[in-house]
C-alpha positions as CSV (number, residue, x, y, z in Angstrom):
1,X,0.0,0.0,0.0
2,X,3.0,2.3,1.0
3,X,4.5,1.5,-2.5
4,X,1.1,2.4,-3.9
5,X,0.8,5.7,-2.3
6,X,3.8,7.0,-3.0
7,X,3.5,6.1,-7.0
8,X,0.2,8.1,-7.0
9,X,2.2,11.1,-5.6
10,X,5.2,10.8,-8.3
11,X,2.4,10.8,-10.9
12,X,0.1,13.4,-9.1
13,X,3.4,15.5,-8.8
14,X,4.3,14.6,-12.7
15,X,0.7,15.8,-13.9
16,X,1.2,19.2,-11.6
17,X,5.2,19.6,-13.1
18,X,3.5,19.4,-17.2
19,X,0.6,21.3,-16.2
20,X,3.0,24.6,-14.9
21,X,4.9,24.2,-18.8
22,X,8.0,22.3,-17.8
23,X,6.9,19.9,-20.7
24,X,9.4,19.5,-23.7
25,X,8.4,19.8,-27.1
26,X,8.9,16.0,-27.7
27,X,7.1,15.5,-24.9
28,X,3.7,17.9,-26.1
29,X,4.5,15.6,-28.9
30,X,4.1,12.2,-27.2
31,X,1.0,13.3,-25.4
32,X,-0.9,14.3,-28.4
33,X,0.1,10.9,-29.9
34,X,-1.4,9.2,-26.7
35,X,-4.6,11.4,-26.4
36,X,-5.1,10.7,-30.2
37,X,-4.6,6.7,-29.7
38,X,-6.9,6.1,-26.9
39,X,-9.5,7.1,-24.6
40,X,-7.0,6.2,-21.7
41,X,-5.4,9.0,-22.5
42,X,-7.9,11.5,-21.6
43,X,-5.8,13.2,-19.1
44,X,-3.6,14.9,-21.7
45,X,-6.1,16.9,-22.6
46,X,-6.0,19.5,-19.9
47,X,-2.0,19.3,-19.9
48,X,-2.2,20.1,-23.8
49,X,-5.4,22.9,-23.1
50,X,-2.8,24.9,-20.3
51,X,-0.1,25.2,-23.1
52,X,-2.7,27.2,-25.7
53,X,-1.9,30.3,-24.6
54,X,0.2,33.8,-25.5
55,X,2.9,33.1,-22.8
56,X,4.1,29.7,-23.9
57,X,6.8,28.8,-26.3
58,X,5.2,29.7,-29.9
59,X,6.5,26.1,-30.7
60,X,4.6,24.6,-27.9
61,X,1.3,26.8,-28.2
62,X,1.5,25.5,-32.0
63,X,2.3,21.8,-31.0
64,X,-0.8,21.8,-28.6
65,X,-3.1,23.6,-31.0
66,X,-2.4,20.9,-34.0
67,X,-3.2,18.1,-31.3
68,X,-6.3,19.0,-29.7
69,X,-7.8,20.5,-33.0
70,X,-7.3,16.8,-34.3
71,X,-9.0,15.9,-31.6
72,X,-12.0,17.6,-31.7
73,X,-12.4,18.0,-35.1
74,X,-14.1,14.4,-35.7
75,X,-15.7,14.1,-32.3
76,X,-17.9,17.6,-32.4
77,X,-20.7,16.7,-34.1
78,X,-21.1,14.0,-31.5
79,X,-20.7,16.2,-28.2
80,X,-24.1,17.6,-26.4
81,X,-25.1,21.2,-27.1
82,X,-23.0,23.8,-24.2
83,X,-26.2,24.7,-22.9
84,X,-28.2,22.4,-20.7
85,X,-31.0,20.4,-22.1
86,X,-34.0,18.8,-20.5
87,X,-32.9,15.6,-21.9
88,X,-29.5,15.9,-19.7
89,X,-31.1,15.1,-16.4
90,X,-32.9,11.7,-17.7
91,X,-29.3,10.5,-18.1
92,X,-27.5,11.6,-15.7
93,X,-26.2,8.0,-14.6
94,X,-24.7,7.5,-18.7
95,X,-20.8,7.3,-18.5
96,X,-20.8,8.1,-22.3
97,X,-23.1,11.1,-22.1
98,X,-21.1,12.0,-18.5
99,X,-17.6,11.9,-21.1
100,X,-18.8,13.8,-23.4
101,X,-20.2,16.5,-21.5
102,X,-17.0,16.3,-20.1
103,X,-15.1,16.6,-23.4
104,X,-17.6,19.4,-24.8
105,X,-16.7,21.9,-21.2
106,X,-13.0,21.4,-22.6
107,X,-13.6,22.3,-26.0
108,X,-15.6,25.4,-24.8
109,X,-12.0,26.2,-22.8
110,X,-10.0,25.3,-25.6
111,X,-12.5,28.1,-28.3
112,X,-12.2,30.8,-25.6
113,X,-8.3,30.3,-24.8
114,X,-7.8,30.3,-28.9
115,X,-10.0,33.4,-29.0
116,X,-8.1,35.4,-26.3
117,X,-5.1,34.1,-28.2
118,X,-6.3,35.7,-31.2
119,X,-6.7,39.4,-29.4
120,X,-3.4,39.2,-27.3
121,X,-0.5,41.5,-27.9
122,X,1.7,38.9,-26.5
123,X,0.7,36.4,-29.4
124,X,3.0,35.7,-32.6
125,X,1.4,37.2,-35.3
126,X,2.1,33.7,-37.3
127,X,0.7,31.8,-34.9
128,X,-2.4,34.2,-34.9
129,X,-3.1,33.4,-38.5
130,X,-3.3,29.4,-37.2
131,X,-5.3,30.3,-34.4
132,X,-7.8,32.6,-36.5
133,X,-8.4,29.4,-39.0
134,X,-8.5,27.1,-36.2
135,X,-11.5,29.6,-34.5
136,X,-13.3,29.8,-38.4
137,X,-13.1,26.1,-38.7
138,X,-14.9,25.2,-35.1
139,X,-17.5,28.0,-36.5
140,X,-17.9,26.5,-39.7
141,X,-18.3,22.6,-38.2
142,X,-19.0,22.4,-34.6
143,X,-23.1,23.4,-34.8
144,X,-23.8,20.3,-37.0
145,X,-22.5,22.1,-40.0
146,X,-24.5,25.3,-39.5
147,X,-22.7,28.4,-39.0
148,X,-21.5,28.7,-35.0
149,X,-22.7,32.2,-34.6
150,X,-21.9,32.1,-30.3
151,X,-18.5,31.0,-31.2
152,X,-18.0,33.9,-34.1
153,X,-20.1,36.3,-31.4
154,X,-17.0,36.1,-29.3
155,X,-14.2,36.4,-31.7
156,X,-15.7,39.8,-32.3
157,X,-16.6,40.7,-28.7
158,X,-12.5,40.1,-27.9
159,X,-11.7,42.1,-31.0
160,X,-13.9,44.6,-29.9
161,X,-13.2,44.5,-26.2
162,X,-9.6,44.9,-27.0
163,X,-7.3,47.8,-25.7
164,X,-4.6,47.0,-28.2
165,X,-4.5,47.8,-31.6
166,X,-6.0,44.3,-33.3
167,X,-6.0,45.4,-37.0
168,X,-3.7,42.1,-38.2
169,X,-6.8,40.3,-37.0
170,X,-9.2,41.8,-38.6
171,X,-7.1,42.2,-42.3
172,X,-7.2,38.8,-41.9
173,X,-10.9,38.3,-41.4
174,X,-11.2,41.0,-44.4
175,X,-8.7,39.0,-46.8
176,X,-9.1,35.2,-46.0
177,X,-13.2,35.6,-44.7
178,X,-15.4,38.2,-45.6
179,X,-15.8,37.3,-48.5
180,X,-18.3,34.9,-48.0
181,X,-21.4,36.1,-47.6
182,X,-22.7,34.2,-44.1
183,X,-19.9,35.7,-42.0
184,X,-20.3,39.5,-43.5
185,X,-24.4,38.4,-41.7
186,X,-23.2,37.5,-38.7
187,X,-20.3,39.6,-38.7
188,X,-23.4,42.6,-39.0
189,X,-25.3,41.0,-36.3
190,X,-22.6,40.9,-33.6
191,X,-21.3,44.6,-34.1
192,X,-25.2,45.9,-33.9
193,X,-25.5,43.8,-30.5
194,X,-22.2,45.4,-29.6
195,X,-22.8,48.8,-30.5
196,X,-25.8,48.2,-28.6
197,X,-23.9,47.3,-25.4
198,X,-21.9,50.3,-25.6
199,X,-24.5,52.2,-26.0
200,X,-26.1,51.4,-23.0
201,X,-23.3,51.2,-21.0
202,X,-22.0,54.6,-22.1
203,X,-25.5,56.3,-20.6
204,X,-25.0,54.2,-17.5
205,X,-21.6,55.8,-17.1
206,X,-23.4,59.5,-17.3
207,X,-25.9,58.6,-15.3
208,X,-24.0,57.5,-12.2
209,X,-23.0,60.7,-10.7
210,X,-21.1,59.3,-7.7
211,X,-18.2,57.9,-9.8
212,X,-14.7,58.5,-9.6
213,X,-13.0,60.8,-11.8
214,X,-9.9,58.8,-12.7
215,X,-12.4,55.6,-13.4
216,X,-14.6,57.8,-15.2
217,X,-11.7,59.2,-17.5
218,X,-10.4,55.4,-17.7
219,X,-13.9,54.4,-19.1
220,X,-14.0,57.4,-21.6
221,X,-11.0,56.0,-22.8
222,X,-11.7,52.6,-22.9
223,X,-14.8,53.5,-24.6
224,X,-13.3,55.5,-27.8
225,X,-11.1,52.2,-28.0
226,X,-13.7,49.9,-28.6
227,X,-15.4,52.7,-31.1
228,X,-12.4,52.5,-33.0
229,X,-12.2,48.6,-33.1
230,X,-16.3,48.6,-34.1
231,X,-15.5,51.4,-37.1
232,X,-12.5,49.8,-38.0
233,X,-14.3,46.3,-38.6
234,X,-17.6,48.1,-40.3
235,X,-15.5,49.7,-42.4
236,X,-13.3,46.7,-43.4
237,X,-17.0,44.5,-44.8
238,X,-17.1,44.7,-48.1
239,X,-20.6,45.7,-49.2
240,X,-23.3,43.4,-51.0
241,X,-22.7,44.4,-54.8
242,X,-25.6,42.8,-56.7
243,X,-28.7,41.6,-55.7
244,X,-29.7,40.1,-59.0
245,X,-31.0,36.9,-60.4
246,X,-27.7,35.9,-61.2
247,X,-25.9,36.6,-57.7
248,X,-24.1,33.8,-56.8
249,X,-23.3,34.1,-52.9
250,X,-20.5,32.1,-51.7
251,X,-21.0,30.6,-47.7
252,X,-18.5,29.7,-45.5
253,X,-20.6,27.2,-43.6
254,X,-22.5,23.6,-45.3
255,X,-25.1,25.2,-48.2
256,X,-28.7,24.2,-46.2
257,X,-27.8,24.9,-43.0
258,X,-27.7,28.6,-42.7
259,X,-29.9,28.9,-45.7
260,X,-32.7,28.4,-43.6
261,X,-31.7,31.9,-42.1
262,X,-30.5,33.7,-44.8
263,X,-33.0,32.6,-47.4
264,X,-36.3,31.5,-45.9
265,X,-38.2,28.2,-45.0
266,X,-36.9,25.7,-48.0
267,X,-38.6,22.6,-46.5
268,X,-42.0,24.0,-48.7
269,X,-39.5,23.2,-52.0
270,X,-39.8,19.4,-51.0
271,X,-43.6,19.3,-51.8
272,X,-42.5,21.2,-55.0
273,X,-41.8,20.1,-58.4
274,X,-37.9,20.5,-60.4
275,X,-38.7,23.8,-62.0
276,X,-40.0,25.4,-59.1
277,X,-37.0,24.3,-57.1
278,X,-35.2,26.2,-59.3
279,X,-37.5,29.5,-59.3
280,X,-37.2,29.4,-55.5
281,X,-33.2,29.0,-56.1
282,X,-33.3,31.5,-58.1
283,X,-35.3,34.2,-55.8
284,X,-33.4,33.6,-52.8
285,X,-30.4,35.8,-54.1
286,X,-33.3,38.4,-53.7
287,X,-34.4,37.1,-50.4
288,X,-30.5,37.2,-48.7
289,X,-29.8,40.4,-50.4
290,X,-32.4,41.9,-48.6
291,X,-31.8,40.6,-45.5
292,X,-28.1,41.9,-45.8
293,X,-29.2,45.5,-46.2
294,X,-31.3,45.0,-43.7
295,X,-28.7,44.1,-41.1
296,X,-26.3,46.5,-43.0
297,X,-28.7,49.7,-41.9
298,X,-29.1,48.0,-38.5
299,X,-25.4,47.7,-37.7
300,X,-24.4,50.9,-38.9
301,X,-27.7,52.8,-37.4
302,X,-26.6,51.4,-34.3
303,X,-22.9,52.4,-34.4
304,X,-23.6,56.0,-35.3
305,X,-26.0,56.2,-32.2
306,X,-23.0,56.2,-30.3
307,X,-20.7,59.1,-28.8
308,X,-18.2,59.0,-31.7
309,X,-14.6,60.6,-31.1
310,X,-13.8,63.5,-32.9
311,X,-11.4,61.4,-35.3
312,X,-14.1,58.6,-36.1
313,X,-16.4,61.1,-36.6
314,X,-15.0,62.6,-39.2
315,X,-13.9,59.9,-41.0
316,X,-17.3,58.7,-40.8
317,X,-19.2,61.7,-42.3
318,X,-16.2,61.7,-45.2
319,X,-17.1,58.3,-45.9
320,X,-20.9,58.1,-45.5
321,X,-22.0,59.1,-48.7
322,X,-20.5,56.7,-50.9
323,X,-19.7,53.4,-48.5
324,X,-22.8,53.5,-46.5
325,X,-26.0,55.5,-47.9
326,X,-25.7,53.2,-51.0
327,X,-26.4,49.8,-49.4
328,X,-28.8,51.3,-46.5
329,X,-32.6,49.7,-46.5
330,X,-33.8,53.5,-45.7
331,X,-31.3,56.3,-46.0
332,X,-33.6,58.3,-44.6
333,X,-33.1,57.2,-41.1
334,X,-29.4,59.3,-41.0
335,X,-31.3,62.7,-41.3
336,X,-31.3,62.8,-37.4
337,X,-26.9,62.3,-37.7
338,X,-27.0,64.3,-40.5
339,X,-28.8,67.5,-39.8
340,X,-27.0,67.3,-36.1
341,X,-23.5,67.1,-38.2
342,X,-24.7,69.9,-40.4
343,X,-25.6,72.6,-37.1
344,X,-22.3,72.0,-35.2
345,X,-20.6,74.1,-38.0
346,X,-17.3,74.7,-39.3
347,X,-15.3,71.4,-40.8
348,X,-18.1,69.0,-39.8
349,X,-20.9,71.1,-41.6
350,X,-18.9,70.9,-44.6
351,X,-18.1,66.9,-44.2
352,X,-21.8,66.5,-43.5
353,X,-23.0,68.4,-46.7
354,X,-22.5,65.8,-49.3
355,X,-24.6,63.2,-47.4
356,X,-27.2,65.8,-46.4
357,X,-27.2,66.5,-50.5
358,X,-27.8,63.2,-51.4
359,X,-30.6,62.6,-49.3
360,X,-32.4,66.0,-50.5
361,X,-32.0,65.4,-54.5
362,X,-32.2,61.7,-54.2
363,X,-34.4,60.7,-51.1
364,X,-36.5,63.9,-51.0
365,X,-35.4,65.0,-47.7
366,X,-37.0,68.0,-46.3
367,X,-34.3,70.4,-44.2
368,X,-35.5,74.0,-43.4
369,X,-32.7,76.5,-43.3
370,X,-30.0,74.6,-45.9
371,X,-29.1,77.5,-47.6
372,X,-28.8,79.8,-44.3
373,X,-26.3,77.0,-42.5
374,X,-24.7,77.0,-46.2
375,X,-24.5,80.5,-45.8
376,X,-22.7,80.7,-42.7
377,X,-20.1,78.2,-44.1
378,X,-18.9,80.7,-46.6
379,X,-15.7,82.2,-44.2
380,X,-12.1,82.6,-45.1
381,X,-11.1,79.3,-43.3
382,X,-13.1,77.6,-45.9
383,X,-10.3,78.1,-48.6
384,X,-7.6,76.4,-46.2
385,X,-9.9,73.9,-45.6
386,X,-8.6,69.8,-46.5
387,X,-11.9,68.8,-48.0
388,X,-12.3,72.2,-49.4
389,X,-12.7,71.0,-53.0
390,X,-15.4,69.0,-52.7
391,X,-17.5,71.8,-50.8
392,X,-16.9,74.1,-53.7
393,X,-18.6,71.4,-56.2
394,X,-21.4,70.9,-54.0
395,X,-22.0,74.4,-53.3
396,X,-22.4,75.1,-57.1
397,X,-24.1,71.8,-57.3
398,X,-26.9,73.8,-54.5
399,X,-27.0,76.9,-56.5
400,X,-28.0,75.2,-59.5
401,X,-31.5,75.3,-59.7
402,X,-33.3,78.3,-61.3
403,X,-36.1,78.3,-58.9
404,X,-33.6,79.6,-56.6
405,X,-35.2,83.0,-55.3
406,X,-32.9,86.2,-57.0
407,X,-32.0,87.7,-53.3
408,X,-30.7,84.4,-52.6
409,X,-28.4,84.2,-55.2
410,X,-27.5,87.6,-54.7
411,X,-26.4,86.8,-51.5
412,X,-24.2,84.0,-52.2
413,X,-22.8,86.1,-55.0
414,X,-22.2,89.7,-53.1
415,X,-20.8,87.3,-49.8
416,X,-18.1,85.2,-52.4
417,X,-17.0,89.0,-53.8
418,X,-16.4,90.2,-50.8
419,X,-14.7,87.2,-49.6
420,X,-12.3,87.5,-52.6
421,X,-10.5,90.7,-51.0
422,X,-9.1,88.2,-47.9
423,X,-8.5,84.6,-49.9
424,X,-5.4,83.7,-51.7
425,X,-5.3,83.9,-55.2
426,X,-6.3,79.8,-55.4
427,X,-9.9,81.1,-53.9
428,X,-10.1,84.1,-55.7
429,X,-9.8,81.8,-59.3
430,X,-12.8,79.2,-57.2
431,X,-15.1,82.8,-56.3
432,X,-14.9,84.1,-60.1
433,X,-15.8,80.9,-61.4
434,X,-19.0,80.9,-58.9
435,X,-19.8,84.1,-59.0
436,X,-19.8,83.3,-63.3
437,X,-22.1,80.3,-63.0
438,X,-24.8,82.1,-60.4
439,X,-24.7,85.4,-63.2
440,X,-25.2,83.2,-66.2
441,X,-28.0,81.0,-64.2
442,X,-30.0,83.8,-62.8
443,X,-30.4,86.7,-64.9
444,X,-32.1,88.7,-62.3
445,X,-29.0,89.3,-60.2
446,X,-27.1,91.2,-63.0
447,X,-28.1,94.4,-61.6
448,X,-25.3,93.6,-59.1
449,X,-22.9,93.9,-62.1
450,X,-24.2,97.2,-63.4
451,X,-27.1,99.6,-61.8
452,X,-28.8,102.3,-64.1
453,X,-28.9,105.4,-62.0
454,X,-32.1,107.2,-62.8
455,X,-32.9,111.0,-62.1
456,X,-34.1,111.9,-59.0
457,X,-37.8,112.5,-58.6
458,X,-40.0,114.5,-55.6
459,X,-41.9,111.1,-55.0
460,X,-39.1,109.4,-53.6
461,X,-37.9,109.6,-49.9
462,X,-34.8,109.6,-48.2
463,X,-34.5,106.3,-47.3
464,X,-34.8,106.2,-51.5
465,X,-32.1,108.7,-52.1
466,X,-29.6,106.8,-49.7
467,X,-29.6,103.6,-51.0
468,X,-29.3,105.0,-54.8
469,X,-26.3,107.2,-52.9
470,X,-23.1,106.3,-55.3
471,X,-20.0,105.1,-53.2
472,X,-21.9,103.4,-50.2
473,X,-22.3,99.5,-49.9
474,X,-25.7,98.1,-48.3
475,X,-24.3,94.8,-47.3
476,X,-24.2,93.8,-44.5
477,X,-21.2,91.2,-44.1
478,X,-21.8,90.0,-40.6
479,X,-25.2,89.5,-41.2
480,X,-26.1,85.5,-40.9
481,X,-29.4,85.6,-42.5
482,X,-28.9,85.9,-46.2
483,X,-32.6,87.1,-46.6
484,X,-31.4,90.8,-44.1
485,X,-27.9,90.9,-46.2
486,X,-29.2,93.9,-48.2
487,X,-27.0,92.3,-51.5
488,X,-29.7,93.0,-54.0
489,X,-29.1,96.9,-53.5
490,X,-25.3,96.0,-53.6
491,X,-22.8,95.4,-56.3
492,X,-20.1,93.1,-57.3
493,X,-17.6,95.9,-56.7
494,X,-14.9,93.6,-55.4
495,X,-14.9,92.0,-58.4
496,X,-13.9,94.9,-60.2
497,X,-10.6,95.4,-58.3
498,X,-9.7,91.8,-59.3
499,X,-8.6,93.3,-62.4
500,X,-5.7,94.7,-60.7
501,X,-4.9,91.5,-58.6
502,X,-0.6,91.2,-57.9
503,X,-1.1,87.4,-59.5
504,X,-2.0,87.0,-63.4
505,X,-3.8,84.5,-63.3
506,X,-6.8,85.8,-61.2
507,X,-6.4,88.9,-63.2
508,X,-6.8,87.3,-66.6
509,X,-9.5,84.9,-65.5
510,X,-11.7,87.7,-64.1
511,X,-12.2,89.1,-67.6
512,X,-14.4,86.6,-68.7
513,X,-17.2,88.3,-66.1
514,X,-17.2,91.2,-68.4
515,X,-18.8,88.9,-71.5
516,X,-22.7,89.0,-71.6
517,X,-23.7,86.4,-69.5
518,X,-27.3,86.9,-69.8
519,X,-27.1,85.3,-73.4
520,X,-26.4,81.4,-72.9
521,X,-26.0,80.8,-76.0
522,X,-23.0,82.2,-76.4
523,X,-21.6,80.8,-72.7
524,X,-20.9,77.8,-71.2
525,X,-20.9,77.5,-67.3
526,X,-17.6,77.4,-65.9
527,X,-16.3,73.8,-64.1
528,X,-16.0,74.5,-60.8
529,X,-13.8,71.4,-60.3
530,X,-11.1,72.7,-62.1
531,X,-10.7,75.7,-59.5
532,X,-11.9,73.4,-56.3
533,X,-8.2,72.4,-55.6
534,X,-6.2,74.8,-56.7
535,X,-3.4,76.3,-54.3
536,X,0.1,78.7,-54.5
537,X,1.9,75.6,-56.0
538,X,-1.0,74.5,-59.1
539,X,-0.6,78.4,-59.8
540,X,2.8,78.1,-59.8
541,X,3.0,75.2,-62.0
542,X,0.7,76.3,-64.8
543,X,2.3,79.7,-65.0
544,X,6.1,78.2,-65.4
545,X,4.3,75.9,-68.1
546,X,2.7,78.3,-70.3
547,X,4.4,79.9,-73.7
548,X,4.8,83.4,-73.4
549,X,5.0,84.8,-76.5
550,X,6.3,88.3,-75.4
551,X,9.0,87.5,-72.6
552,X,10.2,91.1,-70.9
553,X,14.1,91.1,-70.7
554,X,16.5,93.4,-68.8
555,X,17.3,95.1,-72.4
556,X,17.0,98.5,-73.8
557,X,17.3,99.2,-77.7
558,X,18.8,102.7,-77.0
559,X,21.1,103.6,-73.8
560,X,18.4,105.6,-71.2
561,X,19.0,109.1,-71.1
562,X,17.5,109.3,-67.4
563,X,16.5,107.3,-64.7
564,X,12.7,107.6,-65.0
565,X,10.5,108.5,-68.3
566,X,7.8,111.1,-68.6
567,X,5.3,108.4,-69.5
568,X,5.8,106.9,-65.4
569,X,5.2,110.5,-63.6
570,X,2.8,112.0,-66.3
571,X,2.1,115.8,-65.8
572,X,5.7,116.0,-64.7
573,X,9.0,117.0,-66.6
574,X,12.6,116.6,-66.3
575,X,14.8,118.8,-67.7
576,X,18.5,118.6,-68.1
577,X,20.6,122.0,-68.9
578,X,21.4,123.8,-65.2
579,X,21.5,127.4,-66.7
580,X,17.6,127.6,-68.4
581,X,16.8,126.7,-64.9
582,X,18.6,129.5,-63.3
583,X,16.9,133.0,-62.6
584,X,19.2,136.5,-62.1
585,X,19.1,136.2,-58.6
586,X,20.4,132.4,-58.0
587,X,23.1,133.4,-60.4
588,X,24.0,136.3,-57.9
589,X,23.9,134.1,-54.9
590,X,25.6,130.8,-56.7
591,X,28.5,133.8,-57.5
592,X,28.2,135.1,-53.9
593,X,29.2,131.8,-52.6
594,X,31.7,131.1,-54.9
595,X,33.6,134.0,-54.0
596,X,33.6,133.2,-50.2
597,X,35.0,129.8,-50.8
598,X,37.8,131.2,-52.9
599,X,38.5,133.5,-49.6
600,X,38.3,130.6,-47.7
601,X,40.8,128.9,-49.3
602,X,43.5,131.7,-49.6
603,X,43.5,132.3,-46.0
604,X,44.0,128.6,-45.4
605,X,47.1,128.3,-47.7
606,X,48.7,131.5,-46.0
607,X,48.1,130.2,-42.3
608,X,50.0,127.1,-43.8
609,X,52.8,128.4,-45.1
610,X,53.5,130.5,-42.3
């Protein structure tokens, strides 16, 4: 019995010595061989499970990954569900179901330790991409074939949930995953349901008043992290392209198993004959595209219901309008983001406006005071601005239309002329180029280019007299409201001294405003997009590219008689010859002083040669 004894604690002190990592890679070896040969080698499994992990070897991490994914790779369609049954407790006295319950609690330890593998910074990126195939393949077998949405649920929950950057992660979702069509579903489900939690954990933060300042500050930051990883994965799923009769959607799990999901009830098709298998086949392209959008808008609805960092939210408003209005079931449902965006002002307004312009020429959205809040955009920041060149197209795309009221137009026109005095010369090309598309588009505002002034007559008042008053300017540049500007009794007379601008270009270009605009036919409207982007250094460039055909040179044809001609001073000569310029009496006193310095000089030499 002694001998006994003391065996069990040699192999009771052997089992505690592996479990603590003391193993040799030969030895992970042998024990994968062993738990792979027999059931009597059962007890492996948790020596092989502690090794799966970021701190071990990357050699022994791999070795035990290889030999408990062999192991549970045939077996899991055979284990009981995670999640207790009703059946369970009829059976409670069956060794095999007792084992395999057993086996399916390991397995559960062995998917989270690969998933918390997958978001540690300590991991080998190498090793990651093993452990990421190893977590897809349990997804795409271990629910009977059917896609293992908990598993996948908690892949992105650790991706999400991680304070370190996980971006080699998720490229390799992106490259090697998304494009199948089943994970971009789930993939939308589990970052709504996320976005979700956030959401509601982010009010319970501002609710509880009594919190600590340091954990508050560590939560804010904790939460922009997790924003980050959500935007950085919903940014990274490639979008549903056609939704067509000929879509052909690709699934990462068995065909039939999520199909019943994604596509409807198909056990009506067995009661059905060949051909209207195939209609059915054919429709449910229609039915999962759908259903894609569907949890497209909800996923991204979600997200932006969060408290977005100012970096996210930028990039997010740059982005919308051509990665995520698109694809959304309703795009109506951002004019709540949208019109927020739009009244904070400044860069946001502007990164908002081509969204907000989509939905009101595409989607018939309805937004009261547009052209005021586009109004207040128009400052001298606007022409430093990074996406400056895309607000210049959309604000000639908004003052396109001809129903546009004239004192509207006016206003945008009078405000862009007087902005011209303060921009560099890249804006001042932009303005002239607006200012020529609003004159040719709407007639009535030419009386900003030239006013008849007609004789005074006994009927009209002051107020009359003042504002006919040549020399004074109505407008009122601070004013906000274009409606109160006062431009229609203004004039474009800031355009005018563009004819004198220091750089050439601005003062060739604003020549063309002297053409008759009023007669289309014989204008075109000029392309804004041309101007949009223009800076010092495109001005630069085109002017040391064109052909001069007169190119001034430090070179006279006759040697200058004088250092200025009369044509520079006019109404002023220069003449040469001394004595016509000489009167009697400067002669007397030129002579006067003459003959004191000779004096002068006479005394000198006698004092000297005394």
């Amino acid at each position: 019995m002694a001998s006994i004894a003391s065996k069990n604690a040699k192999n009771k002190s052997k089992s505690k010595s592996k479990s603590k990592g003391r193993l040799s890679l030969s030895e992970l070896k042998t024990l994968g061989h062993q738990l792979l040969s027999s059931r009597a080698h059962i007890n492996n499994l948790p020596i092989l499970l502690s090794h799966v992990s970021p701190t071990s070897p990357p050699p022994h991490a791999l070795e035990s990954l290889l030999s408990l994914h062999s192991f549970f790779a045939p077996i899991l369609s055979d284990l009981p569900s995670s999640k207790p049954s009703s059946t369970t407790h009829h059976h409670d006295d069956d060794p095999e179901l007792i084992y395999n319950t057993w086996v399916r609690s390991k397995f559960d330890i062995f998917a989270n330790s690969l998933i918390d593998f997958a978001a540690s910074p300590l991991a080998d990126e190498t090793l990651k991409e093993v452990v990421l195939d190893t977590i897809m393949e349990f997804v795409k077998v271990a629910n009977g074939g059917r896609f293992h949405s908990a598993i996948y649920h908690r892949l992105l929950h650790a991706i999400v949930h991680s304070t370190v950057p996980v971006n080699f992660v998720v490229d390799l979702l992106v490259s090697k995953y998304f494009k199948y069509i089943d994970v971009r579903y789930f993939t939308y489900i589990s970052l709504e349901k996320l976005a979700r939690t956030l959401e509601a954990k982010d009010i319970s933060d501002h609710g509880d008043l009594n919190a600590d300042s340091n954990d508050e500050s560590h939560s804010k930051s904790s939460l922009e992290i997790f924003i980050h990883n959500i935007h950085y994965v919903i940014l990274h799923i490639p979008p549903l392209e056609g939704s067509d009769e000929e879509s052909d959607f690709e699934m990462w799990s068995r065909p039939g198993g999520d199909s019943k999901e994604l596509s409807g009830n198909p056990k009506a098709e067995d009661k059905q004959h060949q051909t209207e298998k195939n209609k059915n086949n054919v429709l449910s392209a229609a039915k999962i595209a759908k259903k894609m959008k569907l949890k497209f808008t909800k996923a991204w609805i979600s997200f932006l219901r969060l408290q977005l960092p100012l970096d996210v939210y930028k990039e997010v408003l740059v982005t919308l309008h051509q990665a995520v209005i698109p694809y959304l079931s309703n795009p109506i449902m951002l004019c709540d983001f949208l019109t927020r965006s739009y009244d904070i002002g400044g860069v946001v307004s502007v990164m908002a406006l081509s969204s907000l312009f989509i939905l009101m020429t595409q989607y018939g959205l309805e937004y009261p005071n547009f052209y005021e809040k586009l109004y207040a955009l128009l400052v001298p920041s606007i022409f430093m601005a990074k996406h400056r060149a895309k607000f210049f197209q959309l604000l000639d795309s908004c003052l396109k239309s001809t129903l546009l009221p004239a004192y509207l137009a006016a206003a945008f026109a009078k405000k862009l002329s007087r902005l011209s005095l303060s921009v560099p010369a890249s804006g001042a090309l932009v303005i002239i180029a607006l200012i020529h598309n609003l004159l040719r588009r709407h007639p009535s505002i030419n009386c900003l280019v030239h006013r008849e002034v007609q004789e005074e007559t006994s009927k009209e008042t002051d107020a009359d007299m003042s504002s006919r008053k040549l020399g004074i300017d109505h407008f009122d540049n601070e004013e906000s409201n274009p409606i109160k500007s006062k431009a229609m009794i203004s004039s474009l007379w800031e355009i005018d001294t563009l004819r004198h601008h220091y750089c050439p270009p601005v003062a060739r270009f604003v020549l063309s405003l002297e053409n008759d605009l009023t007669v289309r036919a014989k204008t075109t409207e000029m392309t804004v997009q041309d101007f949009s982007s223009g800076s010092y250094a495109t001005i630069f460039g085109d002017e040391i590219r064109r052909r001069v055909k007169q190119v001034p040179l430090a070179f006279y044809k006759a040697t200058p008689t004088s250092l200025f001609s009369e044509s520079d001073f006019p109404g002023w000569t220069f003449k040469h010859e001394g004595k016509e310029t000489i009167d009697g009496n400067d002669e007397k006193e030129i002579t006067n002083i003459s003959d004191k310095c000779d004096n002068s000089s006479a005394k000198r030499q006698r004092v000297e040669s005394s």
